[in-house]
PDB file of N, CA, C and O in Angstrom, chain B, residues numbered from 101:
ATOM      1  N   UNK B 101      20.558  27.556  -4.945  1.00  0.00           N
ATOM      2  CA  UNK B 101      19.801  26.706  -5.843  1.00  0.00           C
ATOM      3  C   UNK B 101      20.688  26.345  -7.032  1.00  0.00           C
ATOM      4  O   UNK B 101      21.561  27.093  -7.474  1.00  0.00           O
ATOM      5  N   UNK B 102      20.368  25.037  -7.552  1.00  0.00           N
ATOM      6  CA  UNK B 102      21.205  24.874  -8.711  1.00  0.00           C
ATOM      7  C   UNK B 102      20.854  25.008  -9.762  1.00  0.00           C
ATOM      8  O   UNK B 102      19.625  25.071  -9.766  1.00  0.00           O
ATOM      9  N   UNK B 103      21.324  25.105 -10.857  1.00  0.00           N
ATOM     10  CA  UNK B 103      21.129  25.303 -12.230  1.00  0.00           C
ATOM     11  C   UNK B 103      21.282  24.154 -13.101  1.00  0.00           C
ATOM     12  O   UNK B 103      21.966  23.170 -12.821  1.00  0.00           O
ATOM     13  N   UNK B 104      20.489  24.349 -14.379  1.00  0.00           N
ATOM     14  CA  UNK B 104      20.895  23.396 -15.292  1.00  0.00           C
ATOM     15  C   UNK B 104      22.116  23.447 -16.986  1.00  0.00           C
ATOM     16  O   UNK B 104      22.357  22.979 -18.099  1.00  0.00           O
ATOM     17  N   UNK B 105      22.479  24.429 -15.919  1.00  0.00           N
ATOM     18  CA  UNK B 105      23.629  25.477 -16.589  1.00  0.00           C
ATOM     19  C   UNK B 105      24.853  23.845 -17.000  1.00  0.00           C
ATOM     20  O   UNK B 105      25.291  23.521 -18.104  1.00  0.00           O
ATOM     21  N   UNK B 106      25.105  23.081 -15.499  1.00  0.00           N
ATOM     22  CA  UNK B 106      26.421  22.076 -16.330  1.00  0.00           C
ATOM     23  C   UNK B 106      25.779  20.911 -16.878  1.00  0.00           C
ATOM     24  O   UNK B 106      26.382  19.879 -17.170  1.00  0.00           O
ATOM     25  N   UNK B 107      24.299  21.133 -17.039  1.00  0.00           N
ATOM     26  CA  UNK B 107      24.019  19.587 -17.881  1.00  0.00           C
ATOM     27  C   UNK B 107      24.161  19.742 -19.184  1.00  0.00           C
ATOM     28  O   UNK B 107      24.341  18.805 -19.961  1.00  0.00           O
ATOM     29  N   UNK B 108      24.078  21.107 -19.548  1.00  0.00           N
ATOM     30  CA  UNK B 108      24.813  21.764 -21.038  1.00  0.00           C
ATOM     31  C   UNK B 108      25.920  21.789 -21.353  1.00  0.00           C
ATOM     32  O   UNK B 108      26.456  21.435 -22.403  1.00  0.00           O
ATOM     33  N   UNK B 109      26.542  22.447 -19.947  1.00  0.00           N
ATOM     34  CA  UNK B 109      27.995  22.355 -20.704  1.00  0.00           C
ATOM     35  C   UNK B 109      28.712  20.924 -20.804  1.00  0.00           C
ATOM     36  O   UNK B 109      29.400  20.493 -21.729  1.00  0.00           O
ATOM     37  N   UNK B 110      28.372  20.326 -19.636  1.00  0.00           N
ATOM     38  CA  UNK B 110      28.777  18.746 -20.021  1.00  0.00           C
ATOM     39  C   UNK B 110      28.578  18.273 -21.512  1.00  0.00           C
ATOM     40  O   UNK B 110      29.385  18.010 -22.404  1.00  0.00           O
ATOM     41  N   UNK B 111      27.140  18.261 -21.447  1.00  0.00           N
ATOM     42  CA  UNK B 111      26.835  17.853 -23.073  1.00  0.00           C
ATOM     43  C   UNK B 111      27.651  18.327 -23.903  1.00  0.00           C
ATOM     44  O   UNK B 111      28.239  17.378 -24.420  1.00  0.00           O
ATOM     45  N   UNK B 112      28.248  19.948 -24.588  1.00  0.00           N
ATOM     46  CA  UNK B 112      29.157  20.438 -25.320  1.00  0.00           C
ATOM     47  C   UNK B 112      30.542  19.547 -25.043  1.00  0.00           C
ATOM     48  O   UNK B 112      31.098  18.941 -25.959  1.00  0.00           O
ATOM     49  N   UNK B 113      30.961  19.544 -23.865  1.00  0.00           N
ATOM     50  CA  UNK B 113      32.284  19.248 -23.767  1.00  0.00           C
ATOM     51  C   UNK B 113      32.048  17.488 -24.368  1.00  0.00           C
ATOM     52  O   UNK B 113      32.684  17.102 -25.349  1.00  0.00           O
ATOM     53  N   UNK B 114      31.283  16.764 -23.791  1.00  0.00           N
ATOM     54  CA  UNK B 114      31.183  15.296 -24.317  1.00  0.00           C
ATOM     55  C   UNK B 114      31.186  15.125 -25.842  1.00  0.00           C
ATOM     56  O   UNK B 114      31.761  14.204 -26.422  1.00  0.00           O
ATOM     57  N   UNK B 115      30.571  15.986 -26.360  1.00  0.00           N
ATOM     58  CA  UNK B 115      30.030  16.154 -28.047  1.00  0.00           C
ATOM     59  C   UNK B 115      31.362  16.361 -28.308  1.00  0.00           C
ATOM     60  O   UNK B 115      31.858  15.534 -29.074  1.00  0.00           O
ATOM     61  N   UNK B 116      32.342  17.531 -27.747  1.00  0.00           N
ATOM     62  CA  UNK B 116      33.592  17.678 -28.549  1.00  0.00           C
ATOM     63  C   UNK B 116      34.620  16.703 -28.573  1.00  0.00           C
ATOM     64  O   UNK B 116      35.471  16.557 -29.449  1.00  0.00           O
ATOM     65  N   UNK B 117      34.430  15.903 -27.300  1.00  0.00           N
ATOM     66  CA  UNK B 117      35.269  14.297 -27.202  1.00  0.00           C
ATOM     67  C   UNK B 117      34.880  13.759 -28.399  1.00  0.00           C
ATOM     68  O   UNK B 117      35.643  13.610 -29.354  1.00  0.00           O
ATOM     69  N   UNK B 118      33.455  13.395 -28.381  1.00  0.00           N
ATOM     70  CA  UNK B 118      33.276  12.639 -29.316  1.00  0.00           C
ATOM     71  C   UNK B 118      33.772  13.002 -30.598  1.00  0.00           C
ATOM     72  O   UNK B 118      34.233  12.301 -31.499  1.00  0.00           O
ATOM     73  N   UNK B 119      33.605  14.133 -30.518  1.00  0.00           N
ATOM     74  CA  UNK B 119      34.141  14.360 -32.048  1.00  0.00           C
ATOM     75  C   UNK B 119      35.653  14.377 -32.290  1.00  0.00           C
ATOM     76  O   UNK B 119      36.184  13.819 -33.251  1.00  0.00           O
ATOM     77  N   UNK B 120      36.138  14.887 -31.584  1.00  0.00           N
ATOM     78  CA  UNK B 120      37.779  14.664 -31.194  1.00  0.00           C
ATOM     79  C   UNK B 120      37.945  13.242 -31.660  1.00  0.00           C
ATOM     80  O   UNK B 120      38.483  12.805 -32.677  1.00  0.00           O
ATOM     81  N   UNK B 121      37.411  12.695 -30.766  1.00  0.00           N
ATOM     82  CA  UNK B 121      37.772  10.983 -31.115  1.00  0.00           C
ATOM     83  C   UNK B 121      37.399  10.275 -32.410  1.00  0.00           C
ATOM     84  O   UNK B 121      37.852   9.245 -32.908  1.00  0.00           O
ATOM     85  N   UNK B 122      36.444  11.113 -32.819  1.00  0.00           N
ATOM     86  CA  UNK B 122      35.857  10.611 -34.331  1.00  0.00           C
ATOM     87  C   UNK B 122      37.186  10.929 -35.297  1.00  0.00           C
ATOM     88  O   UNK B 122      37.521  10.186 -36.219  1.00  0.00           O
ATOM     89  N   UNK B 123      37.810  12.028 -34.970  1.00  0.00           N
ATOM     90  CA  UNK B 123      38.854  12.550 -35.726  1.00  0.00           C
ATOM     91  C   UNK B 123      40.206  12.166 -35.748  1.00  0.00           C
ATOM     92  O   UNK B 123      40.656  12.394 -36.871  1.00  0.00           O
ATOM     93  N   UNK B 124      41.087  11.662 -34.965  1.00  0.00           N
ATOM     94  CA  UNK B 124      41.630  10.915 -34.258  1.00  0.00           C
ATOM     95  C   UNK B 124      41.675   9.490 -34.217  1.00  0.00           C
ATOM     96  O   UNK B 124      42.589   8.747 -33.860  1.00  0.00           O
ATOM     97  N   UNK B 125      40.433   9.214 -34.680  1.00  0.00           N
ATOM     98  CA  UNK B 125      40.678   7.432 -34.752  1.00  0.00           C
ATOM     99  C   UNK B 125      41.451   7.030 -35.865  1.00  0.00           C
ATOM    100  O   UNK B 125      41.217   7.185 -37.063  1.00  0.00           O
ATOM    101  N   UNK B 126      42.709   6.319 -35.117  1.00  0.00           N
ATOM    102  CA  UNK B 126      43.710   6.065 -36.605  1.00  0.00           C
ATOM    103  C   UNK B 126      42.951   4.868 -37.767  1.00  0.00           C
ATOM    104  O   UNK B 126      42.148   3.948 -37.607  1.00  0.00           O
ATOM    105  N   UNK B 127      43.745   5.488 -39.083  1.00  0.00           N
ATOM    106  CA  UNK B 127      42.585   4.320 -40.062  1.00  0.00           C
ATOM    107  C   UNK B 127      43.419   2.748 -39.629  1.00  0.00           C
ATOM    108  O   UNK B 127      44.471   2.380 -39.106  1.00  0.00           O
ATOM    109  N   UNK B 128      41.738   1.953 -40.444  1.00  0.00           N
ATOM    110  CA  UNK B 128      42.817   0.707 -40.243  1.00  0.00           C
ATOM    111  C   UNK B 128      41.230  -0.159 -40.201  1.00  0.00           C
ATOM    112  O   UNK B 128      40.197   0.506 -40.132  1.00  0.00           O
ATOM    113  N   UNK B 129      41.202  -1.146 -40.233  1.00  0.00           N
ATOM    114  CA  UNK B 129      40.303  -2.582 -39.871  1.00  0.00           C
ATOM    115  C   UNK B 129      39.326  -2.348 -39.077  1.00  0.00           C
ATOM    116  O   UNK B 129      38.310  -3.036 -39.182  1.00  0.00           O
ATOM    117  N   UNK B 130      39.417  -1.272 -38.054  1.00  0.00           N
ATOM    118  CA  UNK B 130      38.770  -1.900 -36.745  1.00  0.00           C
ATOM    119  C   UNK B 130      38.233  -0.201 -36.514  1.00  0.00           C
ATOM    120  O   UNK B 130      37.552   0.239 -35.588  1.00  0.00           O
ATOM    121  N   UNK B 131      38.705   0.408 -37.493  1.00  0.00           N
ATOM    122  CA  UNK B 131      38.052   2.068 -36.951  1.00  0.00           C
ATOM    123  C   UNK B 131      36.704   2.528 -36.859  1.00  0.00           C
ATOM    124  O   UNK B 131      36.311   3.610 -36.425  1.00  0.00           O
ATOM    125  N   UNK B 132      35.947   1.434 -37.389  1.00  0.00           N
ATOM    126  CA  UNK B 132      34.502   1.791 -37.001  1.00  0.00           C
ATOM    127  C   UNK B 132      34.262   1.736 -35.641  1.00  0.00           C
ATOM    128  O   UNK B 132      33.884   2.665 -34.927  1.00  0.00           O
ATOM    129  N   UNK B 133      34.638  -0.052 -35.139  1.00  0.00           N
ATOM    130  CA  UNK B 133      34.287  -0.404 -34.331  1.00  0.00           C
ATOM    131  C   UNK B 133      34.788   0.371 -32.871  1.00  0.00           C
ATOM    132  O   UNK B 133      34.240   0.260 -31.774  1.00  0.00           O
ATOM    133  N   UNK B 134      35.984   1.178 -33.207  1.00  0.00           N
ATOM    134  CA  UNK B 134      37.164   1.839 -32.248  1.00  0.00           C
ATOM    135  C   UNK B 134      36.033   2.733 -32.191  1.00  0.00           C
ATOM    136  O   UNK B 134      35.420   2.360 -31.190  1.00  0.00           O
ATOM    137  N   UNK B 135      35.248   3.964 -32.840  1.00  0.00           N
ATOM    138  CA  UNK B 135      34.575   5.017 -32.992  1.00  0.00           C
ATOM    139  C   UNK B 135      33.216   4.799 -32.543  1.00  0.00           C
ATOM    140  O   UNK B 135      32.610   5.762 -32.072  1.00  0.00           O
ATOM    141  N   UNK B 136      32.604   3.572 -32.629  1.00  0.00           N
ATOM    142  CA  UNK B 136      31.654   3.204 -31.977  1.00  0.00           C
ATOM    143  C   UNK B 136      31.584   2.986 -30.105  1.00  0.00           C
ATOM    144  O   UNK B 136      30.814   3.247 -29.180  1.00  0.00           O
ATOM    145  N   UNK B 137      32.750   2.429 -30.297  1.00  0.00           N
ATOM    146  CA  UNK B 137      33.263   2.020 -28.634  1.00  0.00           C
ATOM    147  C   UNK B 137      33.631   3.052 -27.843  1.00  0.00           C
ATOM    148  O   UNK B 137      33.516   2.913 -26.626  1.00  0.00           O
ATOM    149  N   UNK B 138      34.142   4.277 -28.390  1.00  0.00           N
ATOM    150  CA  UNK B 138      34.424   5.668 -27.688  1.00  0.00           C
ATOM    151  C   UNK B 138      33.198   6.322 -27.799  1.00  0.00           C
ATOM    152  O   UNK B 138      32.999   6.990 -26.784  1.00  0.00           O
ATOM    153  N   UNK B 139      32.013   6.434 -28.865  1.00  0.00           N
ATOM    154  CA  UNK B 139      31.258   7.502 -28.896  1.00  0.00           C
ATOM    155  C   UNK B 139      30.118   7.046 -27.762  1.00  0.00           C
ATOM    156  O   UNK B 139      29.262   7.734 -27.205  1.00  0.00           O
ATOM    157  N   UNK B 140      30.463   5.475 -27.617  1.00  0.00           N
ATOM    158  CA  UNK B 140      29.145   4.664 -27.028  1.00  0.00           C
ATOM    159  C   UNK B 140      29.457   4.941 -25.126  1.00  0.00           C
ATOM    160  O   UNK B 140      28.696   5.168 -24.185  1.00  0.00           O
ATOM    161  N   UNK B 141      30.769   4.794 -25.229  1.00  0.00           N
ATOM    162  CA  UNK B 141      31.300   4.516 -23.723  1.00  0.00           C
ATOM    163  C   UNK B 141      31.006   6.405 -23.069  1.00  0.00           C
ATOM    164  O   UNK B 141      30.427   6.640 -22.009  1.00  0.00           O
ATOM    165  N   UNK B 142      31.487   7.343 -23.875  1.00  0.00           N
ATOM    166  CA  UNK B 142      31.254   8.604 -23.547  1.00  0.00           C
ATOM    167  C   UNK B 142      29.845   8.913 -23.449  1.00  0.00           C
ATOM    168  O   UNK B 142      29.615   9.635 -22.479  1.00  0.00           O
ATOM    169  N   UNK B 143      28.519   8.517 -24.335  1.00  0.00           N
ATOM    170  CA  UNK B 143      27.121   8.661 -24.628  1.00  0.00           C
ATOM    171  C   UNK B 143      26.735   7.928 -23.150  1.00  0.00           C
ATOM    172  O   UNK B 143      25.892   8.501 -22.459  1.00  0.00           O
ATOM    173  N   UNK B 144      27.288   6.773 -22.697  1.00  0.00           N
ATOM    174  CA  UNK B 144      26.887   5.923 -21.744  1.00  0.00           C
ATOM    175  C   UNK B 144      27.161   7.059 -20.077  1.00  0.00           C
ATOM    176  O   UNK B 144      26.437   7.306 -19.113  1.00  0.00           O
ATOM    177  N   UNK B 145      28.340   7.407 -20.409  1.00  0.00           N
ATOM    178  CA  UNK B 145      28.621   8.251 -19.126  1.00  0.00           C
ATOM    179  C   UNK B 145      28.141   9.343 -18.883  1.00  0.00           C
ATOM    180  O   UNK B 145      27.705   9.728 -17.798  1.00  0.00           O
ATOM    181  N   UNK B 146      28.198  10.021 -20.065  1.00  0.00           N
ATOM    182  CA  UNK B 146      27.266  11.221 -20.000  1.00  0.00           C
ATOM    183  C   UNK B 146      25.866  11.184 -19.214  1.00  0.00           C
ATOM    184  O   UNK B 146      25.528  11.941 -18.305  1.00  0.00           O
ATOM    185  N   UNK B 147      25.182  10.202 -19.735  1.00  0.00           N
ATOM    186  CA  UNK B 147      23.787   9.955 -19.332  1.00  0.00           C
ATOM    187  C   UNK B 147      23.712   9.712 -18.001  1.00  0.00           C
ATOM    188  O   UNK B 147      23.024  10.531 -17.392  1.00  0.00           O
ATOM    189  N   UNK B 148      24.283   8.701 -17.249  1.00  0.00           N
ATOM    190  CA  UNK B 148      24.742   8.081 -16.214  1.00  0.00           C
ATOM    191  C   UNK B 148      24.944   9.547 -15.050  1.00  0.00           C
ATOM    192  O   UNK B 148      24.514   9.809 -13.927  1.00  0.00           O
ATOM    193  N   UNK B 149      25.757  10.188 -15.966  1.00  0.00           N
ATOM    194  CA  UNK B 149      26.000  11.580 -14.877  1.00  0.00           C
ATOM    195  C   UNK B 149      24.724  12.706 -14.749  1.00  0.00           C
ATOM    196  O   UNK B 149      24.505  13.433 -13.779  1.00  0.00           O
ATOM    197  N   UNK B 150      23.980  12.634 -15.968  1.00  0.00           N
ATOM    198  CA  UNK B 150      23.161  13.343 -15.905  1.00  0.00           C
ATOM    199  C   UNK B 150      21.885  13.480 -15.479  1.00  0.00           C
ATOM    200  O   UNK B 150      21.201  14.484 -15.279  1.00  0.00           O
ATOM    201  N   UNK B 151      21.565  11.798 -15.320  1.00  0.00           N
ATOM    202  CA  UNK B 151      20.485  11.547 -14.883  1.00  0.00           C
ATOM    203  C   UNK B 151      20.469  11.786 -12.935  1.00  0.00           C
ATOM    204  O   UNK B 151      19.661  12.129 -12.072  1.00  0.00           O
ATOM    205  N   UNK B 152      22.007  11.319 -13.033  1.00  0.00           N
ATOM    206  CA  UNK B 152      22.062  11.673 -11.363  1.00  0.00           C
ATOM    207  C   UNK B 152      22.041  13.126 -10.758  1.00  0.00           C
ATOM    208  O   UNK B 152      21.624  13.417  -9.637  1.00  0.00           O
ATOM    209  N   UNK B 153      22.593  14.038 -11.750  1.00  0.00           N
ATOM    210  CA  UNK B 153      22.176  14.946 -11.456  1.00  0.00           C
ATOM    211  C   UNK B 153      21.110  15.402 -11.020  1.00  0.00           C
ATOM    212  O   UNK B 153      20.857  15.678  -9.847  1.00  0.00           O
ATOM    213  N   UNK B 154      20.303  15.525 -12.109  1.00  0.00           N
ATOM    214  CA  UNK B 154      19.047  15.757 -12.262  1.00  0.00           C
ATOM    215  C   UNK B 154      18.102  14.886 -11.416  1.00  0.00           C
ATOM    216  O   UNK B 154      16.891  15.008 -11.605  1.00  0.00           O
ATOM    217  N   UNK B 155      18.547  14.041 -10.525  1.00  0.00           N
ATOM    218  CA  UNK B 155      17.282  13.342  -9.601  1.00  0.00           C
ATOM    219  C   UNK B 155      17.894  13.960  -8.206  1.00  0.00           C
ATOM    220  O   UNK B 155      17.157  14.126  -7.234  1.00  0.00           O
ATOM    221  N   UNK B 156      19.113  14.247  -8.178  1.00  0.00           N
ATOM    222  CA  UNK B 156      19.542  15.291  -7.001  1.00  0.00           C
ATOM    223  C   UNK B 156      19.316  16.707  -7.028  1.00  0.00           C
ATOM    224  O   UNK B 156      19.621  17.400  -6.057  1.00  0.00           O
ATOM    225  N   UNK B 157      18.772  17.221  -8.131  1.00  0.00           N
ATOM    226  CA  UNK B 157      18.358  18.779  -8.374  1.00  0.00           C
ATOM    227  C   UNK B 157      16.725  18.579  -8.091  1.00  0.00           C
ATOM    228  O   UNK B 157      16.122  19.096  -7.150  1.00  0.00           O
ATOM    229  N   UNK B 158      16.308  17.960  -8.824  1.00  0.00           N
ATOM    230  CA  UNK B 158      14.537  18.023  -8.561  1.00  0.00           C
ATOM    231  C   UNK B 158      14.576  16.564  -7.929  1.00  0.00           C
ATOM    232  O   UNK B 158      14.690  15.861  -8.933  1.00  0.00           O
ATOM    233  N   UNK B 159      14.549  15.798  -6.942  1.00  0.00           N
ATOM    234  CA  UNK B 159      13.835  14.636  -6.273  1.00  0.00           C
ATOM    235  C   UNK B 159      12.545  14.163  -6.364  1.00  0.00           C
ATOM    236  O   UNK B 159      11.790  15.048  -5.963  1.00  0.00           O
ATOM    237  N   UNK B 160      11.892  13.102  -6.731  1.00  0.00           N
ATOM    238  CA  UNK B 160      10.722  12.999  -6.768  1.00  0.00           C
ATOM    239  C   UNK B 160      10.096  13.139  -5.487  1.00  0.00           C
ATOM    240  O   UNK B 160       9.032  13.709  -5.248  1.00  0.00           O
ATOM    241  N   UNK B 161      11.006  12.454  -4.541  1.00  0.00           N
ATOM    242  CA  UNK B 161      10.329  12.433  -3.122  1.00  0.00           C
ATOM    243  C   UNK B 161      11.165  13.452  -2.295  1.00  0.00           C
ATOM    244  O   UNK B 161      12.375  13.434  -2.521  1.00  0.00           O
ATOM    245  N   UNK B 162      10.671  14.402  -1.307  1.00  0.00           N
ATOM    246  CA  UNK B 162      11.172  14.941  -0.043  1.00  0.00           C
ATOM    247  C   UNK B 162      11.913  15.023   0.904  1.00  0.00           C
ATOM    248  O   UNK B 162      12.892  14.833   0.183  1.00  0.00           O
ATOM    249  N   UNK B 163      12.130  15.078   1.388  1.00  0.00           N
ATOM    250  CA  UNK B 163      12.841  14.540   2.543  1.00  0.00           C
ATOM    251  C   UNK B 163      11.990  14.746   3.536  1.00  0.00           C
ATOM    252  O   UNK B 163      11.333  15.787   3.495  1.00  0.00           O
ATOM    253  N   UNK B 164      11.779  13.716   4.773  1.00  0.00           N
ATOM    254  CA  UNK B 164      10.745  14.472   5.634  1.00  0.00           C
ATOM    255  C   UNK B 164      11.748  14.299   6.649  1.00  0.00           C
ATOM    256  O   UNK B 164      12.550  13.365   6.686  1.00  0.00           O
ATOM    257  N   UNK B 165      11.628  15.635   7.811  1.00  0.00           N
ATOM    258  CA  UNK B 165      12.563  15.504   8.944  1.00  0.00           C
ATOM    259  C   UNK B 165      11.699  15.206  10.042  1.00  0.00           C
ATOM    260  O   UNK B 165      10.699  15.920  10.113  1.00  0.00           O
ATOM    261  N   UNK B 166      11.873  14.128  11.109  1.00  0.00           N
ATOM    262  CA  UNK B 166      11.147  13.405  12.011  1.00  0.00           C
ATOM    263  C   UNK B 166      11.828  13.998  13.131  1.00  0.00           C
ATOM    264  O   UNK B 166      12.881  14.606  12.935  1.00  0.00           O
ATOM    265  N   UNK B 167      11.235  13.862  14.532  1.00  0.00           N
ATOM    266  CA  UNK B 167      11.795  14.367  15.552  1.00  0.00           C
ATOM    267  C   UNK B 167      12.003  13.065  16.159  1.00  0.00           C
ATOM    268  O   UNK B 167      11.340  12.044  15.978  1.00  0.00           O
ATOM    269  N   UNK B 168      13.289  13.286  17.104  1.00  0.00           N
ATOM    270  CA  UNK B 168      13.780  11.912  17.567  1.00  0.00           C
ATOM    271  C   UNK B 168      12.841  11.683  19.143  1.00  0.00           C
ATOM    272  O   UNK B 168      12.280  10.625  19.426  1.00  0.00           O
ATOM    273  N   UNK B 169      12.841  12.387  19.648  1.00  0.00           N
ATOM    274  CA  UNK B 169      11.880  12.421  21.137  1.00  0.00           C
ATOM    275  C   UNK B 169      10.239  12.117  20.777  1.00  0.00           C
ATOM    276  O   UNK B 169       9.416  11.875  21.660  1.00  0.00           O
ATOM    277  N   UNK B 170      10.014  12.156  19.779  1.00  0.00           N
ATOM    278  CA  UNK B 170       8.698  11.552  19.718  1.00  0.00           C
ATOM    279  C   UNK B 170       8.239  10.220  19.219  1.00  0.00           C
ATOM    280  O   UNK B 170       7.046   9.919  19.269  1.00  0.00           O
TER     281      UNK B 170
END
């Protein structure tokens, strides 16, 4: 059975990108927009991964197994 043990740790590790990258963004003209575009593109993937997870851990629907001879 699986756990929801790496939708946490994902989250930690994404949060520390982000923040990494918050820290890291060289100054200049455009560093908002640079810090927006990394925190947004990482926030975007995160979710993206997590939601798939999570519809492959709990499924709304079943699986039903059919027999082929009938």
């Amino acid at each position: 059975m699986a756990s929801i043990f790496p939708v946490y740790a994902i989250l930690v590790i994404v949060l520390g990108l982000i923040a990494a990258s918050w820290l890291a963004t060289p100054k200049g003209p455009h560093q908002t927009l640079i810090r927006t575009a990394i925190s947004l593109t990482l926030t975007c993937c995160y979710l993206m991964w997590m939601v798939t997870y999570m519809v492959q851990l709990h499924p709304l629907l079943s699986p039903k197994r059919t027999l082929v001879g009938e």
